[in-house]
N, C-alpha and C positions, 0 to 999 in steps of 0.2 A: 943528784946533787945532795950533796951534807952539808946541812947547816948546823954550825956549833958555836955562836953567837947568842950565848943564855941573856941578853940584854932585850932581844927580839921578845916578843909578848908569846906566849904558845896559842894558837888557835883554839874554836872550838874543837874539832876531831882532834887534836894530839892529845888536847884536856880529857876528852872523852877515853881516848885509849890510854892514857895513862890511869887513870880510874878502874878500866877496865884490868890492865896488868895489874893493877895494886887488887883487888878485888878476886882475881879468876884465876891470877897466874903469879903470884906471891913468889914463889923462888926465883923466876925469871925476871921481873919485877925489880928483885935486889939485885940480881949477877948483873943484871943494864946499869943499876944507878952504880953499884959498885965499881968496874971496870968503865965507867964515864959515856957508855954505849947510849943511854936512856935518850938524852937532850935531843941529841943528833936521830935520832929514832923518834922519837915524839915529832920533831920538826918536820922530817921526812914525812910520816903519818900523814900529818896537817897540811903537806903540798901536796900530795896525793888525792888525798880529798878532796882538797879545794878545786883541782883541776880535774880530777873526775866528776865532782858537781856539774861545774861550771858546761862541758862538753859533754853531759847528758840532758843536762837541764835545755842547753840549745838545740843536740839533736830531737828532743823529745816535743819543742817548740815548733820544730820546722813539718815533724809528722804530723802533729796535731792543726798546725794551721793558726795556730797562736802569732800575731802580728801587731804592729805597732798602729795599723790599721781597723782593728778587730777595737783594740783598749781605745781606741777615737771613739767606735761608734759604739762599743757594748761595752763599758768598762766595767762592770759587774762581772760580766759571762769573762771577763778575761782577768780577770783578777781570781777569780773560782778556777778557772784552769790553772791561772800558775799556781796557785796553791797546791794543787793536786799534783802537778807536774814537779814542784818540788819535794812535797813529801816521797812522792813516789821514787826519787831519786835520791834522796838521803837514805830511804829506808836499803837500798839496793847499796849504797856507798858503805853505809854501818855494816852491814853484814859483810860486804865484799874486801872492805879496808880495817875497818875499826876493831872489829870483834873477831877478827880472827887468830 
């Protein structure tokens, strides 16, 4: 899906890969904002991300045993896991979506 709707806010990840093009990849960088490709690219990025989060973040919940039952009784020990379950899942989404 292309979204090219510059009214939409850009997420974190489009912000990030835009940063990242302006920074790493300067020519392509221009030829996207130039030819109008950028917006629509940035946006895409930021859906990609969000829904690869989001569906690693839950498979990686359901491995581990992380449950809405778990944060009742040990809300600490489950609050430590999602934390680790999301870095661990951002750090795999940056590398796999953002920075490439």
């Amino acid at each position: 899906m292309t979204v090219t709707n510059k009214s939409k806010p850009l997420g974190k990840y489009g912000r990030m890969r835009k940063t990242y093009l302006q920074e790493h990849h300067k020519v392509l960088y221009n030829q996207m904002f130039l030819d109008g490709s950028l917006w629509p690219h940035l946006c895409e990025i930021d859906q990609q991300a969000n829904e690869m989060m989001d569906s690693i973040v839950d498979r990686m919940k359901q491995e581990r045993g992380i449950t809405e039952k778990l944060k009742a009784e040990d809300w600490w020990r489950w609050v430590q896991e999602m934390g680790n379950i999301r870095n661990a899942a951002e750090e795999f989404v940056l590398r796999e979506v953002v920075y490439i």
